[in-house]
Biopython code that builds the backbone (N, CA, C, O; Angstrom):
import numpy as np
from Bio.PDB.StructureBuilder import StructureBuilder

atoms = [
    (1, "UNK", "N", (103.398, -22.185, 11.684)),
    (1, "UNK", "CA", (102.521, -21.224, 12.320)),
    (1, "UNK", "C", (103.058, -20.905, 13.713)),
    (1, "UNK", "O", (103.361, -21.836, 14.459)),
    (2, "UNK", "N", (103.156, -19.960, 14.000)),
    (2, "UNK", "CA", (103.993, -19.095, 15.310)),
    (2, "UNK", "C", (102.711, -19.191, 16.266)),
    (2, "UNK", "O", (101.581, -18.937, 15.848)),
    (3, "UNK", "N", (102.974, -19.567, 17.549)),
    (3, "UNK", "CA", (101.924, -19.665, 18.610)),
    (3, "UNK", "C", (101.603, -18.463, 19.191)),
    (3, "UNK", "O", (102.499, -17.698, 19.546)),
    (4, "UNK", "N", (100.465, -18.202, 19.331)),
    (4, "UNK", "CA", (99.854, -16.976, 20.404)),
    (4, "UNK", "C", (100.326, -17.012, 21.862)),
    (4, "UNK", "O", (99.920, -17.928, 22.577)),
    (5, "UNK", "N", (101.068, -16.179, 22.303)),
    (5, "UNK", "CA", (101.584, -16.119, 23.520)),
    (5, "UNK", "C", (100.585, -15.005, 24.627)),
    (5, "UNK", "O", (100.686, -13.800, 24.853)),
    (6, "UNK", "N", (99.774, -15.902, 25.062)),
    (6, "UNK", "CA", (98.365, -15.615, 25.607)),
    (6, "UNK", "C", (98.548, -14.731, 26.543)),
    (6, "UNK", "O", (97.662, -13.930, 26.841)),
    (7, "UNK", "N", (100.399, -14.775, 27.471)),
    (7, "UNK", "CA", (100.628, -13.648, 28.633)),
    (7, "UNK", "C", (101.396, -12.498, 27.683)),
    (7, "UNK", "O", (102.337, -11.932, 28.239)),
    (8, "UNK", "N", (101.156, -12.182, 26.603)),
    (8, "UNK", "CA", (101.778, -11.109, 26.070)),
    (8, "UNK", "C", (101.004, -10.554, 24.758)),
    (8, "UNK", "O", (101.417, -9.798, 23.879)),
    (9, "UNK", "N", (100.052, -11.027, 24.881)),
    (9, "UNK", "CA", (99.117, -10.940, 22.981)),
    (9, "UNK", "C", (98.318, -9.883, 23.630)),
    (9, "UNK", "O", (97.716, -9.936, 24.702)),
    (10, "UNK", "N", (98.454, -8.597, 22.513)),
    (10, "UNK", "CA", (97.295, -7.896, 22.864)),
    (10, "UNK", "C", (95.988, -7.959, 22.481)),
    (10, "UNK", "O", (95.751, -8.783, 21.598)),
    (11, "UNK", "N", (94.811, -7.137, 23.016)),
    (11, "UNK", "CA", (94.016, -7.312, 22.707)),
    (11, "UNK", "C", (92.894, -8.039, 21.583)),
    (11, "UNK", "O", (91.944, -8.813, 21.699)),
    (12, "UNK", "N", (93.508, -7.397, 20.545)),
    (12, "UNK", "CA", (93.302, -8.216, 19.057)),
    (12, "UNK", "C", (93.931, -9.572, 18.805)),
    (12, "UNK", "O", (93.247, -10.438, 18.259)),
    (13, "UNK", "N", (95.122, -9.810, 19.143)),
    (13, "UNK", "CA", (95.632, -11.108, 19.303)),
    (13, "UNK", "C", (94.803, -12.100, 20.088)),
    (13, "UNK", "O", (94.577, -13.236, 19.672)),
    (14, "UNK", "N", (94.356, -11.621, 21.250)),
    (14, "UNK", "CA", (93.782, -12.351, 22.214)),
    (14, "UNK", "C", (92.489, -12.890, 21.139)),
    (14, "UNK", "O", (92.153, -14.069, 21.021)),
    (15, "UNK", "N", (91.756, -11.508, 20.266)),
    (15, "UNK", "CA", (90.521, -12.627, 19.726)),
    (15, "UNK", "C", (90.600, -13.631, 18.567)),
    (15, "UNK", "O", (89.605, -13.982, 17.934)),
    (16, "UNK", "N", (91.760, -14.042, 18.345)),
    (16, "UNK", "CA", (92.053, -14.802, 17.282)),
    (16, "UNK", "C", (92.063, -16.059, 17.989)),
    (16, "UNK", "O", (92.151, -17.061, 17.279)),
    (17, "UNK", "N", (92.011, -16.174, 18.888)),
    (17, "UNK", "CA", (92.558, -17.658, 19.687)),
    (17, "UNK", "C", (90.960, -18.526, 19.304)),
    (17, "UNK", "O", (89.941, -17.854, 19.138)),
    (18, "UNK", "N", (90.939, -19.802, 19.217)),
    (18, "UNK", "CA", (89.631, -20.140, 19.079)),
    (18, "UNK", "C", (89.354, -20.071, 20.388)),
    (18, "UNK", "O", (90.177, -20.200, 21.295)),
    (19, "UNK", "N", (88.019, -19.836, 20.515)),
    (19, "UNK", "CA", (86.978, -19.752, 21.603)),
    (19, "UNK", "C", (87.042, -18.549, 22.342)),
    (19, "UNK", "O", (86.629, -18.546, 23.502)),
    (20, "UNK", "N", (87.580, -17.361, 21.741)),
    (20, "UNK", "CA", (87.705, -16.167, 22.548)),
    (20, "UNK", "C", (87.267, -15.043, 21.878)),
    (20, "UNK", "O", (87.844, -14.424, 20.984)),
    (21, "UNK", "N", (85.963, -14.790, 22.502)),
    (21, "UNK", "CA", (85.181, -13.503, 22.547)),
    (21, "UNK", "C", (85.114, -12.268, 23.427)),
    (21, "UNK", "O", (84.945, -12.411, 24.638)),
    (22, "UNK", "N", (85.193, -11.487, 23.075)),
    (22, "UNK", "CA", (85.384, -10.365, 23.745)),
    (22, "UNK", "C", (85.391, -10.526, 24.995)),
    (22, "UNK", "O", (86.448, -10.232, 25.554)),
    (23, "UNK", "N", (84.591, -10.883, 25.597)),
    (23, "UNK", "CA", (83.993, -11.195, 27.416)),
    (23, "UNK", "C", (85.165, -12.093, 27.643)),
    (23, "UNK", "O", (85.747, -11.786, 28.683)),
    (24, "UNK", "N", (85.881, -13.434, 26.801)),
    (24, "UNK", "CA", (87.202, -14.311, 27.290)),
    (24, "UNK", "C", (88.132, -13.353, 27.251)),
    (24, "UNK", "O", (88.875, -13.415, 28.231)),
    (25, "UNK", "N", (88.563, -11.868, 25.964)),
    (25, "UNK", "CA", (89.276, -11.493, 26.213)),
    (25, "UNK", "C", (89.518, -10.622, 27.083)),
    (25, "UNK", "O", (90.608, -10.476, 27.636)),
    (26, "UNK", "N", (88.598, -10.020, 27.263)),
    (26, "UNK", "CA", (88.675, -9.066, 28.478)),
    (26, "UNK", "C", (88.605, -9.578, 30.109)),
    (26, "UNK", "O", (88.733, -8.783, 31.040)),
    (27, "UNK", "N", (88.422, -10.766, 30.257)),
    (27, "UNK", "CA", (88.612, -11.784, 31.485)),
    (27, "UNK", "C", (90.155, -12.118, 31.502)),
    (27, "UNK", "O", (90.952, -11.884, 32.412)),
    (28, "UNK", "N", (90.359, -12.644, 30.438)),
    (28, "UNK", "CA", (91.656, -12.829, 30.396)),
    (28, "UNK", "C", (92.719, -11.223, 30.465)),
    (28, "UNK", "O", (93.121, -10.954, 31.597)),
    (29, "UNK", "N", (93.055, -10.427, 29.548)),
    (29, "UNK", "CA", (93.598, -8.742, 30.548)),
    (29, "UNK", "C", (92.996, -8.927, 31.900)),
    (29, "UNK", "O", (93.823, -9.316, 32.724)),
    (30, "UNK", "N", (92.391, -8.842, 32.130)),
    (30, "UNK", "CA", (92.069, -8.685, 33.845)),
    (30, "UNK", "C", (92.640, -9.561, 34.625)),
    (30, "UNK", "O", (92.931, -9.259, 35.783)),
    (31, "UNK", "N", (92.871, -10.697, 34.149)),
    (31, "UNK", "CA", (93.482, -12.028, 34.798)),
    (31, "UNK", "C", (94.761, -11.309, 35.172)),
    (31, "UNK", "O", (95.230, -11.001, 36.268)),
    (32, "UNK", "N", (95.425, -11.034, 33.214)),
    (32, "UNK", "CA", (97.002, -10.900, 33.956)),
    (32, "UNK", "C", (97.147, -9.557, 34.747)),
    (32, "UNK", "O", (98.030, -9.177, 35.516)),
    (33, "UNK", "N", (96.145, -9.039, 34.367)),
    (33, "UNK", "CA", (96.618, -7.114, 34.960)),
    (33, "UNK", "C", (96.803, -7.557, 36.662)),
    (33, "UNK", "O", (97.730, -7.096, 37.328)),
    (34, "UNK", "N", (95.491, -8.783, 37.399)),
    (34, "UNK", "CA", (95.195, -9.134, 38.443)),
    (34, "UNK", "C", (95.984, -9.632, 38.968)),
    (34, "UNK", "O", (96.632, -9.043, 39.834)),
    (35, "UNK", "N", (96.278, -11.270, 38.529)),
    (35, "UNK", "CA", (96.761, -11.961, 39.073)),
    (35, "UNK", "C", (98.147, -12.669, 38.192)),
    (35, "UNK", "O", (98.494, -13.773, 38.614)),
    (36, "UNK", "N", (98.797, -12.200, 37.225)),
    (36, "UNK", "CA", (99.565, -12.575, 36.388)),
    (36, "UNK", "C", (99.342, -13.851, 35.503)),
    (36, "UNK", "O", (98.367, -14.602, 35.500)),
    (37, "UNK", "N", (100.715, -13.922, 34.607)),
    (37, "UNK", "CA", (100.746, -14.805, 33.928)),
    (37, "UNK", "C", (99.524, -16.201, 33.817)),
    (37, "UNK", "O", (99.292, -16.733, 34.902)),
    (38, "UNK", "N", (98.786, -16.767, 32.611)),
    (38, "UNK", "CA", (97.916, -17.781, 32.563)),
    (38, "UNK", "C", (99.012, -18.935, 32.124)),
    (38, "UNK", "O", (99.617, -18.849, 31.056)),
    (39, "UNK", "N", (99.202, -19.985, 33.019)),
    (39, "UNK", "CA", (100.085, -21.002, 32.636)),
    (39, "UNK", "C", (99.647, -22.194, 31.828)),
    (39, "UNK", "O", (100.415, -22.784, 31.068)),
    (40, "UNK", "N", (98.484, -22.504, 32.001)),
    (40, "UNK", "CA", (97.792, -23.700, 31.113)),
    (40, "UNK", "C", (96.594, -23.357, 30.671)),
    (40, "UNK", "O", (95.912, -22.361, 30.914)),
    (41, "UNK", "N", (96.290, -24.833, 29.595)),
    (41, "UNK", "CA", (94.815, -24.549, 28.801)),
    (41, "UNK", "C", (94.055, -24.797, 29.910)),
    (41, "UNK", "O", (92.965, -24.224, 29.942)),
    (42, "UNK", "N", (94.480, -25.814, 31.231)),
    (42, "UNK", "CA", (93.120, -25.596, 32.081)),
    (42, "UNK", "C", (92.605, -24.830, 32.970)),
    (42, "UNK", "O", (91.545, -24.909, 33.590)),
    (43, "UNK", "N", (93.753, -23.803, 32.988)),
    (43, "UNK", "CA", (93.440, -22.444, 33.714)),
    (43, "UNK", "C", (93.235, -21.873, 33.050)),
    (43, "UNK", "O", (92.486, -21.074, 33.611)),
    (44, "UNK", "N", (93.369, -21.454, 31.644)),
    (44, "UNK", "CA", (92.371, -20.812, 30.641)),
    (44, "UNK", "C", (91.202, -21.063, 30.641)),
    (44, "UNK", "O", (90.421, -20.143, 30.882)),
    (45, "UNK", "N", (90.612, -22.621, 30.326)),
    (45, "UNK", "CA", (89.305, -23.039, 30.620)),
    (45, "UNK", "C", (88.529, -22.802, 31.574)),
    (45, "UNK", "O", (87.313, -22.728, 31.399)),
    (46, "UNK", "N", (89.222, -22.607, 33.001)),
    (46, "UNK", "CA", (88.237, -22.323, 33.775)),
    (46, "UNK", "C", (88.070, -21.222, 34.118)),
    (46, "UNK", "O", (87.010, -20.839, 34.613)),
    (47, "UNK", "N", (89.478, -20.193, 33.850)),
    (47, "UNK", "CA", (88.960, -18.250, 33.384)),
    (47, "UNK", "C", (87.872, -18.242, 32.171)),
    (47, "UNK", "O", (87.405, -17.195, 31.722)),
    (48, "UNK", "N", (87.599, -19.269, 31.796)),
    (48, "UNK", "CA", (86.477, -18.588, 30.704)),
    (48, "UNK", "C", (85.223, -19.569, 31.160)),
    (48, "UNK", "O", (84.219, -19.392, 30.470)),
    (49, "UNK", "N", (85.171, -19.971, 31.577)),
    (49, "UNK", "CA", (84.228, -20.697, 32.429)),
    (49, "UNK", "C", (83.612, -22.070, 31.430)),
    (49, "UNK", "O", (82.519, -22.392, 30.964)),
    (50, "UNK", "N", (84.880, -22.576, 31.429)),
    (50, "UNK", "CA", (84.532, -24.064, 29.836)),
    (50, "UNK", "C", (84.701, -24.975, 31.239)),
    (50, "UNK", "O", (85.112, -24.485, 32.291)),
    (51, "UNK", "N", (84.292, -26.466, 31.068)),
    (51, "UNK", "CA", (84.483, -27.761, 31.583)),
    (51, "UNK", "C", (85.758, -27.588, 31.320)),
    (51, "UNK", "O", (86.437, -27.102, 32.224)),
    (52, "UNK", "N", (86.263, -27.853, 30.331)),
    (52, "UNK", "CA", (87.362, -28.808, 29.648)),
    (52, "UNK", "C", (87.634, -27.337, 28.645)),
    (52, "UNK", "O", (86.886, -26.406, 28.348)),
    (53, "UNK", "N", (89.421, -27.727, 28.228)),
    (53, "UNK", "CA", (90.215, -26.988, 27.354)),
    (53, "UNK", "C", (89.968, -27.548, 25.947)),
    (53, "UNK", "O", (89.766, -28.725, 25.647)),
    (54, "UNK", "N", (90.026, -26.418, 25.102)),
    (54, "UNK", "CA", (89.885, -26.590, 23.805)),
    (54, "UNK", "C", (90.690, -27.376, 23.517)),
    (54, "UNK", "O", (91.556, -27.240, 24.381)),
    (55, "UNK", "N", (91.236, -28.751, 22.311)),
    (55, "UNK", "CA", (92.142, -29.023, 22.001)),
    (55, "UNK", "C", (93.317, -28.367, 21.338)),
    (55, "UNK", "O", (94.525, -28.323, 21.571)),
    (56, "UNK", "N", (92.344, -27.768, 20.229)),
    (56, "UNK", "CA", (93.454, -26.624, 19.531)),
    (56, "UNK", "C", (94.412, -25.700, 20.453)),
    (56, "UNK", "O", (95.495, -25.300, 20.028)),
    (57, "UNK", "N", (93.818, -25.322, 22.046)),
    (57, "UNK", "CA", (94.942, -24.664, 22.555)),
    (57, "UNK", "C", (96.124, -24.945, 23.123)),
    (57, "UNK", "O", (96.761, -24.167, 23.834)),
    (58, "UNK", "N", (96.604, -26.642, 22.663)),
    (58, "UNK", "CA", (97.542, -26.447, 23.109)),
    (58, "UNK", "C", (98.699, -26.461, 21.516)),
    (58, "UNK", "O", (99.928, -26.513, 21.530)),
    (59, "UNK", "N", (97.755, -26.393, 20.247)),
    (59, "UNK", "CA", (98.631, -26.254, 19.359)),
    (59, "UNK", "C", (99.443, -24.847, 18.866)),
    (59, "UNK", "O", (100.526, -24.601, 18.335)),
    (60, "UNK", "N", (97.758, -23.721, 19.574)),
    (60, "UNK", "CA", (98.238, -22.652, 18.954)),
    (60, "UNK", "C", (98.287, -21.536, 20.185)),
    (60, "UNK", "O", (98.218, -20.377, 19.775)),
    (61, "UNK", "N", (98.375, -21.665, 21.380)),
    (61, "UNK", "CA", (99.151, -20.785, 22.415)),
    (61, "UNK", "C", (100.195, -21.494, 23.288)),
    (61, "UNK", "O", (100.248, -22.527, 23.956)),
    (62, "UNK", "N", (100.942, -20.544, 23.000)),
    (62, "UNK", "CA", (102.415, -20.535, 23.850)),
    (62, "UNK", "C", (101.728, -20.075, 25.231)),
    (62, "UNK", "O", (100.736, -19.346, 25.207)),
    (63, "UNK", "N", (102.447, -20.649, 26.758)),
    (63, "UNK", "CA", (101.719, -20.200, 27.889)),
    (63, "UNK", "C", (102.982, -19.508, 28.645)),
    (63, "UNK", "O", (102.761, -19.049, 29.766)),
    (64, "UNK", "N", (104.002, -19.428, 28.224)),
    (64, "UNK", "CA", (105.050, -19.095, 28.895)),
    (64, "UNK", "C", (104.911, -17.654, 29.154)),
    (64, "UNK", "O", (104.543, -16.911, 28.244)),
    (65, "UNK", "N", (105.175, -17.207, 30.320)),
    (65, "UNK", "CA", (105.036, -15.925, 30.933)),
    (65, "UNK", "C", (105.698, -14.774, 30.457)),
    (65, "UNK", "O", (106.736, -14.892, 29.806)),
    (66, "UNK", "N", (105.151, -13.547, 30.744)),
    (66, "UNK", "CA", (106.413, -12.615, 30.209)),
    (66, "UNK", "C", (106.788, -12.346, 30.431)),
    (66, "UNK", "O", (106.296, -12.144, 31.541)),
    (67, "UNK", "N", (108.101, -11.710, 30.437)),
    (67, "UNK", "CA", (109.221, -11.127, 30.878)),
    (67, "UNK", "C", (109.121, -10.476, 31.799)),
    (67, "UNK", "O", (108.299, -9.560, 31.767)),
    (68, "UNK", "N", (109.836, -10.672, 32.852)),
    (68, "UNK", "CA", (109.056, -9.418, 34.400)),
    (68, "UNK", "C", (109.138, -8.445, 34.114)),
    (68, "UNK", "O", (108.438, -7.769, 34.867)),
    (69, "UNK", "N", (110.234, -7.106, 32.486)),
    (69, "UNK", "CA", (110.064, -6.465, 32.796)),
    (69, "UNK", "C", (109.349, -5.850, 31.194)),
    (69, "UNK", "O", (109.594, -4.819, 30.568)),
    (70, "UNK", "N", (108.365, -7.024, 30.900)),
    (70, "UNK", "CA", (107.367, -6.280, 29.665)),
    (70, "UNK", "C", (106.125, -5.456, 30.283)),
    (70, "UNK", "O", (105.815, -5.385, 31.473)),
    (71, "UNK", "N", (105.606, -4.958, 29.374)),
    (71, "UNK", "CA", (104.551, -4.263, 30.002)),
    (71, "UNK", "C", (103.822, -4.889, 30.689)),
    (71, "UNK", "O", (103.414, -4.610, 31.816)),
    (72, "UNK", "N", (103.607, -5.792, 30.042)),
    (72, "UNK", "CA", (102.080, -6.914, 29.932)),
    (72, "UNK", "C", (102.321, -7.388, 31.682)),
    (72, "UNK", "O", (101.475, -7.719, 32.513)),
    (73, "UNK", "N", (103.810, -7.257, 31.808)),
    (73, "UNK", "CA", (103.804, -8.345, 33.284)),
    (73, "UNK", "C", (103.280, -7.348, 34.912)),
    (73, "UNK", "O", (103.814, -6.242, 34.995)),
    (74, "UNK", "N", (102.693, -7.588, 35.623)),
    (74, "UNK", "CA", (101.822, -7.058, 36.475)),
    (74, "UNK", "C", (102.728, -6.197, 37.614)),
    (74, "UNK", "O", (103.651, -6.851, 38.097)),
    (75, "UNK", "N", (102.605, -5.049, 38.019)),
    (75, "UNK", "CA", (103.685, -4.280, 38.529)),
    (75, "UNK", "C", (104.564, -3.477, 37.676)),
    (75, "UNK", "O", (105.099, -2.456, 38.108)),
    (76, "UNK", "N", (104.727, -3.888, 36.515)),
    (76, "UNK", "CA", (105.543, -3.079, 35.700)),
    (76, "UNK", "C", (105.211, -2.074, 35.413)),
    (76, "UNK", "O", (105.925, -1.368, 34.701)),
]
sb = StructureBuilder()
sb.init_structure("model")
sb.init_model(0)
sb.init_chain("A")
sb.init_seg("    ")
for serial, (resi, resn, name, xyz) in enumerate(atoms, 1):
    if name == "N":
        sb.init_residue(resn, " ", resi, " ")
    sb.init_atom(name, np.array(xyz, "f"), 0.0, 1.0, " ", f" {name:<3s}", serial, name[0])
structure = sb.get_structure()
């Protein structure tokens, strides 16, 4: 199974992740449009306003950033 790469998944990608509903995904676009790349599950967790990170996310998102010159990356 190929990991969700959370700084490059669009929209629809984004709601496949467990625990992400519309309001996580659209927090999350705003994150990277804002402030770039999300590097961990516990900065995911606390953009979505959880205690603690799901376990499953660190099986099924990749956190590695994107390419400075993909869309997704902020300034581009």
């Amino acid at each position: 199974m190929d990991k969700t790469r959370i700084n490059t998944a669009n929209p629809q990608e984004l709601l496949e992740i467990p625990g992400v509903d519309t309001t996580g995904r659209d927090a999350i676009l705003r994150h990277r449009a804002e402030h770039g790349p999300i590097r961990s599950a516990a900065e995911l967790a606390q953009l979505l306003g959880r205690s603690q990170a799901q376990a499953a996310w660190t099986d099924e998102i990749d956190f590695r950033p994107a390419d400075e010159t993909a869309p997704e990356a902020p300034g581009a």
